[in-house]
C-alpha positions in Angstrom: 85.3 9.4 -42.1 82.3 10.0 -44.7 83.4 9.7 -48.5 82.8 12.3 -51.0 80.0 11.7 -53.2 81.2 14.5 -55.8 83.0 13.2 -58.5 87.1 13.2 -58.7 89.4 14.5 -61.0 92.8 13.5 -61.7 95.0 16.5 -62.1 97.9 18.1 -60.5 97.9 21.4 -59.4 100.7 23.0 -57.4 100.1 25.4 -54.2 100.8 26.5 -51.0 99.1 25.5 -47.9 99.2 26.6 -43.9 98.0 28.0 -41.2 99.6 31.0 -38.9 100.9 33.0 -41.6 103.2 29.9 -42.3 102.8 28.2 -45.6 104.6 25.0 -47.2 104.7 23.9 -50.9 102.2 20.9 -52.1 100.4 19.3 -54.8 96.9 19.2 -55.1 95.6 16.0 -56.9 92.1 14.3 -56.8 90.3 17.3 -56.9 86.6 17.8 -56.5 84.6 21.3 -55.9 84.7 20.9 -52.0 87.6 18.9 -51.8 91.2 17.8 -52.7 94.2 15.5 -51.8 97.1 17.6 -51.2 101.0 15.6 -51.1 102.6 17.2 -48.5 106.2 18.9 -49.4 107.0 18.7 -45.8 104.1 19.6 -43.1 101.4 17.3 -42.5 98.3 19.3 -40.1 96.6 17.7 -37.8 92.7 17.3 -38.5 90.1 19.6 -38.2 92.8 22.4 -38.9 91.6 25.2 -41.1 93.9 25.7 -43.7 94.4 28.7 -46.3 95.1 27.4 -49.6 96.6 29.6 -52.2 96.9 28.0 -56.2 97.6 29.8 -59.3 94.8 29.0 -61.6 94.9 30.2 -64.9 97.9 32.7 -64.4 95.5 34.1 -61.4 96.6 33.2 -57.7 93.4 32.0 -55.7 92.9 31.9 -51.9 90.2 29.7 -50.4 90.1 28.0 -47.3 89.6 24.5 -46.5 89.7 21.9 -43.6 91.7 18.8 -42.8 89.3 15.7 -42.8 92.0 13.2 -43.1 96.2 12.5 -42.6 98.4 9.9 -43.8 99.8 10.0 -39.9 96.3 9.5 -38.6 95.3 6.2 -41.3 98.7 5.0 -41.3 100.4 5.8 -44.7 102.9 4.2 -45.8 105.7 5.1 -46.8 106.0 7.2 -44.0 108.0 9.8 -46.9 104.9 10.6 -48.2 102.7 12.9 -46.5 99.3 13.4 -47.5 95.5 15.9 -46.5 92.4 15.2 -47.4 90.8 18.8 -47.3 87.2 19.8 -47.3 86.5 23.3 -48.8 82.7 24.5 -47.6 82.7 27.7 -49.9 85.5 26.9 -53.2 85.8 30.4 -55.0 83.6 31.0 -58.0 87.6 30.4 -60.2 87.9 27.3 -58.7 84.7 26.1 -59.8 84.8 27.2 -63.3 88.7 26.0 -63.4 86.9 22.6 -62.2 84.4 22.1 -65.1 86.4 23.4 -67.7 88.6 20.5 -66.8 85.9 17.8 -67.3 
């Protein structure tokens, strides 16, 4: 597993993740511009799953798509209660960005 070498930031943002037209609550945290940790309300997906991720960013709703690098099933998590993704975005939204460096 390679390591990002864009810096992190610390915030929590709420959304909704899936794939098939199926979508679960999470929380996004440790966010960088192509990628996030997202705690899992309920449905881990297995790795190298594209996933449509949809957060409200500045009263705006914002689609983008990502991919599953990482799962807390796959390195072993514990507690097994929480359920984390490590998700690579290749092409964040322009919002995203912006939402990014206004946080900084």
């Amino acid at each position: 597993m390679e390591n990002r070498s864009e810096k992190r930031i610390q915030h929590r943002i709420e959304l909704m993740y899936g794939c098939n037209d199926t979508y679960c609550p999470g929380t996004a945290v440790n966010l960088s511009p192509h990628g996030m940790r997202i705690h899992a309300e309920s449905q881990i997906v297995a790795i190298d799953r594209e996933v449509r991720l949809v957060l409200t960013l500045d009263g705006q709703p914002v689609s983008m798509t990502g991919f599953v690098r990482w799962n807390s099933e796959v390195l072993d998590l514990q507690p097994e209660a929480d359920r984390h993704l490590g998700i690579y975005v290749p092409d964040p939204p322009l919002s995203y960005l912006d939402y990014l460096y206004r946080l900084n």
